[in-house]
MDAnalysis code that builds the backbone (N, CA, C; Angstrom):
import MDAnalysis as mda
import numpy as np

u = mda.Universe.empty(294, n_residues=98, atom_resindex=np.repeat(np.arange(98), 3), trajectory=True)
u.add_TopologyAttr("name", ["N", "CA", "C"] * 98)
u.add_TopologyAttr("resid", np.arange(1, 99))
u.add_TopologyAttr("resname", ["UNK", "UNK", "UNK", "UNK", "UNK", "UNK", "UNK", "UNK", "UNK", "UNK", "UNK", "UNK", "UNK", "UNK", "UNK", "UNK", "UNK", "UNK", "UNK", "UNK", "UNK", "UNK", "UNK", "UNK", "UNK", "UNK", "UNK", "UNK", "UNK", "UNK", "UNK", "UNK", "UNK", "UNK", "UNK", "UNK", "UNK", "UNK", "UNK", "UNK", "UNK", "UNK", "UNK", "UNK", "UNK", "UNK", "UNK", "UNK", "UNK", "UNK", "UNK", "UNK", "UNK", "UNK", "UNK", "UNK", "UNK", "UNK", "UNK", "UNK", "UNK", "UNK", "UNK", "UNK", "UNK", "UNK", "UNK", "UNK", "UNK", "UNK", "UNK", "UNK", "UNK", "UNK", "UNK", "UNK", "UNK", "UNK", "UNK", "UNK", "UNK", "UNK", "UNK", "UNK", "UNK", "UNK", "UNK", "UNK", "UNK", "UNK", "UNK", "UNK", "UNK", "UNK", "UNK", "UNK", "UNK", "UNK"])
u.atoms.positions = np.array([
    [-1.023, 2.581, 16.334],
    [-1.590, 3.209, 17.509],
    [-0.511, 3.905, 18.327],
    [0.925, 3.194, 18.158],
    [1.894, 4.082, 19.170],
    [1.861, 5.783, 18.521],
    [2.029, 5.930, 17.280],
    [1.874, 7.452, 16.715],
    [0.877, 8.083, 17.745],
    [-0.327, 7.862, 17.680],
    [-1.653, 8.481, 18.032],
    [-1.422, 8.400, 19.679],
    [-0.336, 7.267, 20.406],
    [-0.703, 7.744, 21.797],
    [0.807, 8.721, 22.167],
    [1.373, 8.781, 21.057],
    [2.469, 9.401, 21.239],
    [2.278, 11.444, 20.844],
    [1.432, 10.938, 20.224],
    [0.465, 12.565, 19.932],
    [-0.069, 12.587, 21.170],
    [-1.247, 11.878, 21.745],
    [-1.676, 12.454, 22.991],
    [-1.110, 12.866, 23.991],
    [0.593, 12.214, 24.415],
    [1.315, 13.056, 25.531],
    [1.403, 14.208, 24.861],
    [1.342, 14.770, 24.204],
    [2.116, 15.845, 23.421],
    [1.052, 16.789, 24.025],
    [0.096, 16.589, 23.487],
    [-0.944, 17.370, 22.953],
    [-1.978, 17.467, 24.489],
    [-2.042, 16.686, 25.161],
    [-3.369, 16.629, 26.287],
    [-4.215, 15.592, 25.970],
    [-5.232, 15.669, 26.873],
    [-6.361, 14.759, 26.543],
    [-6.872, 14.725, 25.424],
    [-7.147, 13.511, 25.176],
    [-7.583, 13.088, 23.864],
    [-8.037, 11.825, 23.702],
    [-9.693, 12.165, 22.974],
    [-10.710, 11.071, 22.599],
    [-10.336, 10.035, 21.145],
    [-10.682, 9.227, 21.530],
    [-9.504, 8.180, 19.964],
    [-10.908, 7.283, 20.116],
    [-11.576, 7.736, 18.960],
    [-12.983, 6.638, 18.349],
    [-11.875, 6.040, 17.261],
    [-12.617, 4.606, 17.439],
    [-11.592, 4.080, 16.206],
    [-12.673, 3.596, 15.326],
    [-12.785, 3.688, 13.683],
    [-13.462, 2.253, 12.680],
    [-12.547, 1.519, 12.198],
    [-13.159, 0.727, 11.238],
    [-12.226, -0.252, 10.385],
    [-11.357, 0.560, 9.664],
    [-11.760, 1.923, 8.937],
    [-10.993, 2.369, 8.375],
    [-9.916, 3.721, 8.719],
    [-10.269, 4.038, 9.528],
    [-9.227, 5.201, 10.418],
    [-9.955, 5.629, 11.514],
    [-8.775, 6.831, 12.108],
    [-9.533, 6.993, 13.454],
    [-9.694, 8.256, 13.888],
    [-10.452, 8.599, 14.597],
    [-10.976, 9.886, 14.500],
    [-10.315, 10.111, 15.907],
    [-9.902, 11.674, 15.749],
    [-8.908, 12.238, 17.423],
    [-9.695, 13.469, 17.591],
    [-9.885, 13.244, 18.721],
    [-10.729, 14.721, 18.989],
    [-10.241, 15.046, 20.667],
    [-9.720, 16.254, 20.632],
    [-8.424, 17.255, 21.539],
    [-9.625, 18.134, 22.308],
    [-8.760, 17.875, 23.811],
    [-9.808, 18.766, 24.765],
    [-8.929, 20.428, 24.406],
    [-7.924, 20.258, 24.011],
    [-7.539, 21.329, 24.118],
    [-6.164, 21.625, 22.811],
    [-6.152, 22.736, 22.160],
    [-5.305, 23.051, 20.985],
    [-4.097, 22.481, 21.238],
    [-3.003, 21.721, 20.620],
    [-1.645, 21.411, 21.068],
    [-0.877, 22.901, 21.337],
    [0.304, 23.020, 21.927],
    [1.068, 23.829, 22.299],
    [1.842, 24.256, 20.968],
    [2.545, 25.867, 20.605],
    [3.341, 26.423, 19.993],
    [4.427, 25.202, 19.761],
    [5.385, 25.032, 18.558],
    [6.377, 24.939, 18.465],
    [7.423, 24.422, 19.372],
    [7.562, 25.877, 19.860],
    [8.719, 26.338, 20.883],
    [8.022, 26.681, 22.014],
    [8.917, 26.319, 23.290],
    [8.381, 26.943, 24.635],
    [8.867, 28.578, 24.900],
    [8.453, 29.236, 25.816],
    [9.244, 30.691, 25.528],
    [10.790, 30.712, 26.295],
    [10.885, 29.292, 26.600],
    [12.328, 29.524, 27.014],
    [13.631, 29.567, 25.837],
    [12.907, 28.673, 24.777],
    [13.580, 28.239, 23.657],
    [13.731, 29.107, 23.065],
    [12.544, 30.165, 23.481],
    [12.347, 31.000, 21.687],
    [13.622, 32.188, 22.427],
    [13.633, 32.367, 23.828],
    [14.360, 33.385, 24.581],
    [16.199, 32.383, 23.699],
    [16.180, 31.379, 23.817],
    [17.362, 31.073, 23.984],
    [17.706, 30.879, 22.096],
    [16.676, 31.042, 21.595],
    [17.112, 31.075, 19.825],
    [17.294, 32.732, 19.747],
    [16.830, 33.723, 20.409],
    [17.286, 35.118, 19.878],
    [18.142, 35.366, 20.743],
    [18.817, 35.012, 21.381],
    [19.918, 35.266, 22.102],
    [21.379, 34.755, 21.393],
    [20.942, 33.337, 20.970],
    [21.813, 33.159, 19.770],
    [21.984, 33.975, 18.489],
    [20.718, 33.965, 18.123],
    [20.869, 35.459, 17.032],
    [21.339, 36.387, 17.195],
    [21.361, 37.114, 18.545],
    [21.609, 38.043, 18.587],
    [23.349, 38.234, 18.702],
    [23.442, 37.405, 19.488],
    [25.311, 37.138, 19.543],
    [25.994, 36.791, 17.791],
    [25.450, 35.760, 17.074],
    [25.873, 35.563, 16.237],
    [25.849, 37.200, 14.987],
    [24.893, 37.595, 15.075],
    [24.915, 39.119, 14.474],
    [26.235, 39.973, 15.103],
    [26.012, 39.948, 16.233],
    [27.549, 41.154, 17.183],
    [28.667, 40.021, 16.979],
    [28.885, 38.989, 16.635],
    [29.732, 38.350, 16.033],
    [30.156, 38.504, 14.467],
    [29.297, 38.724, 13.304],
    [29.477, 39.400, 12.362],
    [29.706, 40.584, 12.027],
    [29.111, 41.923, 13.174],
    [29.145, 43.448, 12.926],
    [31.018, 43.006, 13.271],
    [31.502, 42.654, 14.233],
    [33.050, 42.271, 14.198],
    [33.773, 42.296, 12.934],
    [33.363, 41.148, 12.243],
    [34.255, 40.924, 11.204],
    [34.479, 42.223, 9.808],
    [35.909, 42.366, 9.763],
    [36.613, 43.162, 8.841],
    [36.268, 42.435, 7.412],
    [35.100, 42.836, 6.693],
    [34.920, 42.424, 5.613],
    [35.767, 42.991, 4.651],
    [36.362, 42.125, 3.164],
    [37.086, 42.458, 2.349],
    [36.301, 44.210, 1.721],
    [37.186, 44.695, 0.793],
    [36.709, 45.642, -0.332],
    [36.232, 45.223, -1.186],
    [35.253, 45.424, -1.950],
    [35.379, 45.391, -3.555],
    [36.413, 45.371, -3.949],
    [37.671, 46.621, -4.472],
    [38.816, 45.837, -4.928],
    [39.339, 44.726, -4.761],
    [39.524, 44.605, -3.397],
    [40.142, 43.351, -2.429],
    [39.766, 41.676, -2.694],
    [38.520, 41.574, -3.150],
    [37.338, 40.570, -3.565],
    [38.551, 39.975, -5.521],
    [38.020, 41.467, -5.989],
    [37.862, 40.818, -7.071],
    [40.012, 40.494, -7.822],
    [40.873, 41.325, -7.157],
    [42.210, 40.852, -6.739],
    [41.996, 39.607, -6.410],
    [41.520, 38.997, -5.474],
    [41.379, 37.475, -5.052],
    [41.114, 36.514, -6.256],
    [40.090, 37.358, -6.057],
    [39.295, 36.474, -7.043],
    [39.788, 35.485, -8.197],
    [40.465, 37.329, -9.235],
    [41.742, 36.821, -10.125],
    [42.312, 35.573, -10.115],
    [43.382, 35.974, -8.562],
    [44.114, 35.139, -8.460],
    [43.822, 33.590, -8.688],
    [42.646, 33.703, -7.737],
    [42.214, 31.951, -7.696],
    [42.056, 31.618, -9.093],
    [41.480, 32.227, -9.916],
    [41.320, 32.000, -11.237],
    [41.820, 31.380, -12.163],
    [43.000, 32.365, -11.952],
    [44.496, 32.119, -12.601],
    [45.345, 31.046, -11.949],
    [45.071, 30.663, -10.855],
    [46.309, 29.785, -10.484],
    [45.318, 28.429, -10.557],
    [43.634, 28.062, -10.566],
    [43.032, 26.924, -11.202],
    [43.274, 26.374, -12.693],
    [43.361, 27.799, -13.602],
    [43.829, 27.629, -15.047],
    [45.282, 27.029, -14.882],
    [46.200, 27.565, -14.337],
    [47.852, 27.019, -14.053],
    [47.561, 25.924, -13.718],
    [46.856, 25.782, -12.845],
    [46.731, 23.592, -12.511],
    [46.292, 23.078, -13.543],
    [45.377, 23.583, -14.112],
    [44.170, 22.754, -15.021],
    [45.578, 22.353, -16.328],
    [46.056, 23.755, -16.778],
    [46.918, 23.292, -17.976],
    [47.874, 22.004, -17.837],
    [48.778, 22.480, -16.387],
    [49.701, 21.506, -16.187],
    [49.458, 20.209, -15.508],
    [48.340, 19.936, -15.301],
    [47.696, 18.559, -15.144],
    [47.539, 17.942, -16.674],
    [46.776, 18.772, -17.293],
    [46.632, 18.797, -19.192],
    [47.884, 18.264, -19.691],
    [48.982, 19.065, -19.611],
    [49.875, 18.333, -20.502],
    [50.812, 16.896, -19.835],
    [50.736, 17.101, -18.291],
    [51.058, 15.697, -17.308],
    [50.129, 14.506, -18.332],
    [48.894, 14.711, -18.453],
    [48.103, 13.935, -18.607],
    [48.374, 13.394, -20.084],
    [48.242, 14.566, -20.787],
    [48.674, 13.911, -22.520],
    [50.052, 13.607, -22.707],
    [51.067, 13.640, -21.834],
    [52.898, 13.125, -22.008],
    [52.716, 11.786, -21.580],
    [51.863, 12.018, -20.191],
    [51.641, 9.764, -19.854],
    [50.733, 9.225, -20.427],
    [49.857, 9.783, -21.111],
    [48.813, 8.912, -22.586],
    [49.421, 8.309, -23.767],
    [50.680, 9.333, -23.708],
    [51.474, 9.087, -24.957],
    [52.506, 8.392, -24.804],
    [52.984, 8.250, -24.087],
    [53.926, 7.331, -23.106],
    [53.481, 5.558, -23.424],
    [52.149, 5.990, -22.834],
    [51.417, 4.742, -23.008],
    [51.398, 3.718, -23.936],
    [50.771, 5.091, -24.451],
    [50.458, 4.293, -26.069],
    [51.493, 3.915, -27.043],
    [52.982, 4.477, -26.638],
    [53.760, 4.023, -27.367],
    [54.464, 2.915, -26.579],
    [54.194, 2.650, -25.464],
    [54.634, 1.218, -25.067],
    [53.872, -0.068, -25.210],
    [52.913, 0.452, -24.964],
    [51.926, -0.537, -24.984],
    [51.538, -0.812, -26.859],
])
């Protein structure tokens, strides 16, 4: 029952027939939007800043992107190998001590 009286602040007046098996709600009046129009004023105002916050930013080139890109590429492969052979010199290490 707390749900259903916790809907009625929400919502307005409201008739609550109850049976054994559920309960019927019947609203003098439609619940309210979502958002109030102060909210909705204060969510496009954020939008709107966060957009003139992006037209700002100096986005890379295409060239510029895929130069990067490379790089990262190439210097994950350079880790990946030399972790690789770190890894198979102390396996082998291992195994010949153990």
């Amino acid at each position: 029952m707390l749900g259903i009286s916790a809907f009625a602040e929400m919502t307005g007046k409201v008739d609550i027939l109850q049976s054994e098996d559920y309960y019927l709600i019947r609203l003098e009046r439609p619940p309210r939007g979502l958002f109030k129009k102060e909210d909705m004023k204060k969510i496009f105002k954020f939008l709107k800043s966060a957009k003139a916050e992006l037209d700002k930013v100096k986005w890379p080139t295409k060239k510029q992107v895929m130069k990067l890109t490379k790089t990262v590429i190439l210097a994950s492969l350079a880790v990946a190998v030399f972790l690789g052979m770190l890894d198979f010199i102390f396996n082998h290490l291992v195994t010949k001590v153990l």
